[in-house]
DRENLOTI-198334 format. One line per 2 residues: number of its first residue (from 1); their letters; for each residue x, y, z of N, C-alpha, C. Coordinates in Angstrom, 3 decimals, always signed. Layout:
N
NUM) A) X:Y:Z:X:Y:Z:X:Y:Z  ...;
This chain:
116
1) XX) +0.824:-1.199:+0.000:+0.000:+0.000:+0.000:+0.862:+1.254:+0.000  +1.868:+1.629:+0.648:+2.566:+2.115:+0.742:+3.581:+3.076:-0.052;
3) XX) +3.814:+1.788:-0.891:+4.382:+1.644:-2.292:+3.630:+1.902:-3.124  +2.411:+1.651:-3.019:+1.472:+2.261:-4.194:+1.113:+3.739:-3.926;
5) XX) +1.349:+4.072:-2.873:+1.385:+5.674:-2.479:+2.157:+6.452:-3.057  +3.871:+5.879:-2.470:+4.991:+6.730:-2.662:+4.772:+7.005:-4.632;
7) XX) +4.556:+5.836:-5.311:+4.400:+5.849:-6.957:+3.226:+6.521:-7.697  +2.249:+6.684:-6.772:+1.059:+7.835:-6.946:+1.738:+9.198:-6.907;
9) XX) +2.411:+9.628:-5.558:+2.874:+11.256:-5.601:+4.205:+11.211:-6.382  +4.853:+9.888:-6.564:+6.014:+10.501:-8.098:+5.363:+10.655:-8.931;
11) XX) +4.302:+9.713:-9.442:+3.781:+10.482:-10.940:+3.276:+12.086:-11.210  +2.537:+11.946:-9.958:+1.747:+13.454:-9.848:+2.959:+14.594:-9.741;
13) XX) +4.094:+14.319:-8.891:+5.379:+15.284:-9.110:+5.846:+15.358:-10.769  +6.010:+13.857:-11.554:+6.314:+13.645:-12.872:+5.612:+14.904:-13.715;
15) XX) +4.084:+14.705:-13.606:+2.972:+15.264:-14.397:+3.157:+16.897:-14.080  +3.060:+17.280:-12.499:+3.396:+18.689:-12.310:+4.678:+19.282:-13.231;
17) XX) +6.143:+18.917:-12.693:+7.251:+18.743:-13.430:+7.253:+19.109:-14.973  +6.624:+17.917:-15.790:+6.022:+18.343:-16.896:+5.664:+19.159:-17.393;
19) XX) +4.559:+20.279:-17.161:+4.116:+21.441:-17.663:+5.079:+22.263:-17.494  +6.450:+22.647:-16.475:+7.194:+23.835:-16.785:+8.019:+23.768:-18.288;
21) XX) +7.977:+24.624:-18.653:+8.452:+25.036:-20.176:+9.860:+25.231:-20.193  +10.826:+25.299:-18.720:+12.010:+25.447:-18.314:+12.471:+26.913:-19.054;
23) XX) +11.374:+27.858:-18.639:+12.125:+28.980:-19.873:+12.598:+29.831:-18.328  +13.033:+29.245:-17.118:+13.471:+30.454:-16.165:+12.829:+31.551:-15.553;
25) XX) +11.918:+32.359:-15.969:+11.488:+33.027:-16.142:+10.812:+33.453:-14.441  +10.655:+32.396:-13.539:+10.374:+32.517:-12.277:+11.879:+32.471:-11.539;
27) XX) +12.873:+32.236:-12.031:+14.272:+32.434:-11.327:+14.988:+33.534:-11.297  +13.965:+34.877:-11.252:+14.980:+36.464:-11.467:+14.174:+36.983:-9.774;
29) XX) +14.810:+38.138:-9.770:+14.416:+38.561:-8.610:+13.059:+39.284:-8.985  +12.069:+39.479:-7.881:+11.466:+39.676:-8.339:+11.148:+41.643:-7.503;
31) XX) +10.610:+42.489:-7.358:+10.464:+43.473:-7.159:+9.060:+44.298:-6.495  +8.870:+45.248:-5.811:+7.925:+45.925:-5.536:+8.164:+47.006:-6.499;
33) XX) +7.506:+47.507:-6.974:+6.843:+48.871:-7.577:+5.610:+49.437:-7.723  +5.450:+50.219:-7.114:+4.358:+50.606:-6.209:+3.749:+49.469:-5.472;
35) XX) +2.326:+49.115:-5.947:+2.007:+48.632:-5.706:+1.685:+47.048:-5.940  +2.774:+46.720:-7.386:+2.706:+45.648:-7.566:+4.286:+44.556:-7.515;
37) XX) +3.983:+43.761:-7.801:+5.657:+43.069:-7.398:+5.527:+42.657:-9.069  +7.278:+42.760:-9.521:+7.174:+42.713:-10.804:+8.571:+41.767:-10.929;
39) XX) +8.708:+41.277:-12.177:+10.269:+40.712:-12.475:+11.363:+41.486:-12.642  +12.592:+41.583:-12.291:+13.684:+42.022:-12.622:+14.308:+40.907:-13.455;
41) XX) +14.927:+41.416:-14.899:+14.832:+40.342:-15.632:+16.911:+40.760:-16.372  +16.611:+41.804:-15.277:+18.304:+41.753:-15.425:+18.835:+41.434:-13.765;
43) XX) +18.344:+40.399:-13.023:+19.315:+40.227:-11.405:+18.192:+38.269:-11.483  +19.367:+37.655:-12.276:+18.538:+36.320:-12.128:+19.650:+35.640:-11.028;
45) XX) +18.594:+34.885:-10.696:+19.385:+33.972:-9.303:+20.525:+33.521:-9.362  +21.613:+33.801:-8.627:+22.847:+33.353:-8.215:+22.766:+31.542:-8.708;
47) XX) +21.978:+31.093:-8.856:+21.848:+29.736:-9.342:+21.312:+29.603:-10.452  +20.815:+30.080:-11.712:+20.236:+29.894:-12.508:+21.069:+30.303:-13.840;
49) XX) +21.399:+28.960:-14.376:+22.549:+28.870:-15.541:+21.306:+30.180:-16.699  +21.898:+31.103:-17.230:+20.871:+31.936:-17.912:+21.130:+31.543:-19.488;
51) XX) +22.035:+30.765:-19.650:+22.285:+30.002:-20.908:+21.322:+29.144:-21.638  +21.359:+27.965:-20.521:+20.277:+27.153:-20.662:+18.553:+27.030:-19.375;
53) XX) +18.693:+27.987:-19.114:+17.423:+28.434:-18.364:+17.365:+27.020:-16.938  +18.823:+26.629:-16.958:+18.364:+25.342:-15.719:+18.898:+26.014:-14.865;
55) XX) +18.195:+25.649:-13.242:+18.757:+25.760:-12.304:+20.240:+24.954:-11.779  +20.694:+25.108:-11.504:+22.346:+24.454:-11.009:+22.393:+23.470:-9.450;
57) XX) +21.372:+23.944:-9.046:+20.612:+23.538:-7.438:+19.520:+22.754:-7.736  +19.106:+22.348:-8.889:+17.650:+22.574:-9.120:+16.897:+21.264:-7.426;
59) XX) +17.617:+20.464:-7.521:+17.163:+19.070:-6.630:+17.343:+20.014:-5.034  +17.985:+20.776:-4.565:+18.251:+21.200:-3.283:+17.868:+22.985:-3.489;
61) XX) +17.398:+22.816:-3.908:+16.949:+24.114:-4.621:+15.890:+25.189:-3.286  +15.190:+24.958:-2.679:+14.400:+25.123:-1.623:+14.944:+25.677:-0.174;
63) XX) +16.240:+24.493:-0.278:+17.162:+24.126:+0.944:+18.366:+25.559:+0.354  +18.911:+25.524:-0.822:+20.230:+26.155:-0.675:+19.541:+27.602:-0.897;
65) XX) +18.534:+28.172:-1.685:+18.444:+29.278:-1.859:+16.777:+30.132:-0.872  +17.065:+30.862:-0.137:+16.205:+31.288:+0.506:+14.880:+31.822:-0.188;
67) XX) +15.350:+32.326:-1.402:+14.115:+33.309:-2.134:+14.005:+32.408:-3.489  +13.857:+31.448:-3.013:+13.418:+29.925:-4.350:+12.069:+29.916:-3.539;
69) XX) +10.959:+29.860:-4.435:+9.177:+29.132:-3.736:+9.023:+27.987:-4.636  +8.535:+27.220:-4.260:+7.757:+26.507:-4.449:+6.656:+26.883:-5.632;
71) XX) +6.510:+26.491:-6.647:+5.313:+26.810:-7.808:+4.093:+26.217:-7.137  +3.033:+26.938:-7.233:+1.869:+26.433:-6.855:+0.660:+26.644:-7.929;
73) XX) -0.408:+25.612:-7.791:-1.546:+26.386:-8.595:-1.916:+27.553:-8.474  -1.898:+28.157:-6.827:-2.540:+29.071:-7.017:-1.247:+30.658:-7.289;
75) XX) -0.471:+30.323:-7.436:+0.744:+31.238:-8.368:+0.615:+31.179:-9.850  +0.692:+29.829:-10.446:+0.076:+30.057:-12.057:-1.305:+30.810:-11.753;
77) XX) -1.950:+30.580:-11.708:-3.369:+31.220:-11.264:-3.708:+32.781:-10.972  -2.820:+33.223:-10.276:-3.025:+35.191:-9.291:-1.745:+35.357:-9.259;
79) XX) -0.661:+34.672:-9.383:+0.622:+36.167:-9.517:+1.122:+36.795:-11.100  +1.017:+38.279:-10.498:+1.306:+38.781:-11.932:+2.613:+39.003:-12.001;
81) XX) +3.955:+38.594:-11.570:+4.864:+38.688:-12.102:+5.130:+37.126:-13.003  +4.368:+36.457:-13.047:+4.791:+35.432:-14.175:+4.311:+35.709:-15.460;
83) XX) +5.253:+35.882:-16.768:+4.330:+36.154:-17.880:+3.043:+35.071:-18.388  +2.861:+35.392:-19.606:+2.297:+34.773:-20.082:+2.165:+33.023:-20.603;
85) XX) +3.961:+33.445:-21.063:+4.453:+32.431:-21.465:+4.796:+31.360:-20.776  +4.776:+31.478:-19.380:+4.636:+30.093:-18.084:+3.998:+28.944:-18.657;
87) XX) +4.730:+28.167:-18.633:+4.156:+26.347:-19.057:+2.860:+26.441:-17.968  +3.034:+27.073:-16.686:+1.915:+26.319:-15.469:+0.599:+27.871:-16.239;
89) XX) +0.916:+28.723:-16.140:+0.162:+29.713:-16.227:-0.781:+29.684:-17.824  -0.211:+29.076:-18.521:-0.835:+28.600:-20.430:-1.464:+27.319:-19.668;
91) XX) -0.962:+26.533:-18.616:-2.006:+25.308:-18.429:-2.784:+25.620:-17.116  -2.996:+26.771:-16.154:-4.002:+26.820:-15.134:-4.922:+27.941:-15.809;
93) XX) -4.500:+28.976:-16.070:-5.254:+30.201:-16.370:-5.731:+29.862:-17.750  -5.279:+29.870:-18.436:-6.163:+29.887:-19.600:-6.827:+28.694:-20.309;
95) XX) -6.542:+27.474:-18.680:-7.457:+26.004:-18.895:-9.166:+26.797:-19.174  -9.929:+27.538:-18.435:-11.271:+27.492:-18.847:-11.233:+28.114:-20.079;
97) XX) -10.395:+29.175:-20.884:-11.100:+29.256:-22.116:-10.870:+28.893:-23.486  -10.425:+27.231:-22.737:-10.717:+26.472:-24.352:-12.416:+26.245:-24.189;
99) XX) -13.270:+26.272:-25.853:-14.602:+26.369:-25.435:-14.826:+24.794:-26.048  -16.157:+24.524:-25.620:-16.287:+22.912:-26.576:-17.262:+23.104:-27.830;
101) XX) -16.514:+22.484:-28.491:-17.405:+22.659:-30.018:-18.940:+22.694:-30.249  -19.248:+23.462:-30.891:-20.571:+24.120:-31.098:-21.248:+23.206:-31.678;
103) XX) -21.946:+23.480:-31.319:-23.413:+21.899:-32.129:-24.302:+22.888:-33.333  -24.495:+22.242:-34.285:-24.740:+22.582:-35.396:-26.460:+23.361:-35.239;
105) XX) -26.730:+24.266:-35.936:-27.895:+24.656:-35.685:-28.886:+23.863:-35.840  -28.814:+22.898:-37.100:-29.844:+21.774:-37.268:-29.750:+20.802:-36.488;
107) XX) -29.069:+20.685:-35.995:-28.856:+18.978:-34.778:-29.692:+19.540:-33.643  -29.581:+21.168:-33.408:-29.910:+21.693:-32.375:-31.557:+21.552:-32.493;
109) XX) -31.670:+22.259:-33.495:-33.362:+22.319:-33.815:-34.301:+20.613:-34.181  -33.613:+19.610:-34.564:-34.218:+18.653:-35.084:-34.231:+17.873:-33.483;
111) XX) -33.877:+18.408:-32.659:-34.432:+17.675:-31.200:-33.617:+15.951:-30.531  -32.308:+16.205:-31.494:-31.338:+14.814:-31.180:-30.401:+14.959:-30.150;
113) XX) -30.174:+16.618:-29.648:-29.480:+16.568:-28.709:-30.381:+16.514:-27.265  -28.668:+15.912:-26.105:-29.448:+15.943:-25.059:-30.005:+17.522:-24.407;
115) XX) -31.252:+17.478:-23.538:-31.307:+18.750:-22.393:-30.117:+18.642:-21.637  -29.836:+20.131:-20.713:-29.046:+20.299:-20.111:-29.464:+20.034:-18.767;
């Protein structure tokens, strides 16, 4: 049972993992101005190869660097210093507006679809 646990939260780490796009882009400092906190996209982390957008820590990453977070849903989701281009932020935020395909006006009217 156990074992079927620990291999449940690697996949789900696997699958999270997955969606970053590795473009860095959460590894710069980030800033207050006025009232909002923004990227500084010239002061990237003392750990973050800017070559290839990898972290150098990436596995102890939490532990060695103080101002490393944790990605969360609700960061893709409400912080505005991540652009657009975020692997998590293209897959949390703009998950509701893919729409589902439109049903034809005649399928609609000839009474074959289901009620809602």
């Amino acid at each position: 049972m156990i074992a079927r646990i620990r291999l449940a939260i690697e996949e789900r780490r696997a699958r999270w993992e997955a969606i970053c796009l590795k473009c860095g882009r959460c590894c710069y400092e980030k800033e207050y101005r006025g009232r909002s906190i923004v990227t500084n996209y010239r002061k990237p982390s003392p750990h973050l190869d800017t070559i290839d957008n990898s972290c150098r820590v990436y596995d102890a990453r939490f532990e060695t660097c103080d101002r490393c977070r944790k990605m969360t849903i609700a960061h893709a989701l409400f912080v505005s210093w991540l652009p657009d281009s975020c692997g998590y932020v293209r897959h949390y935020r703009h998950l509701g507006r893919a729409r589902a395909p439109r049903r034809s006006a005649a399928r609609l009217n000839s009474g074959t679809h289901s009620p809602r």
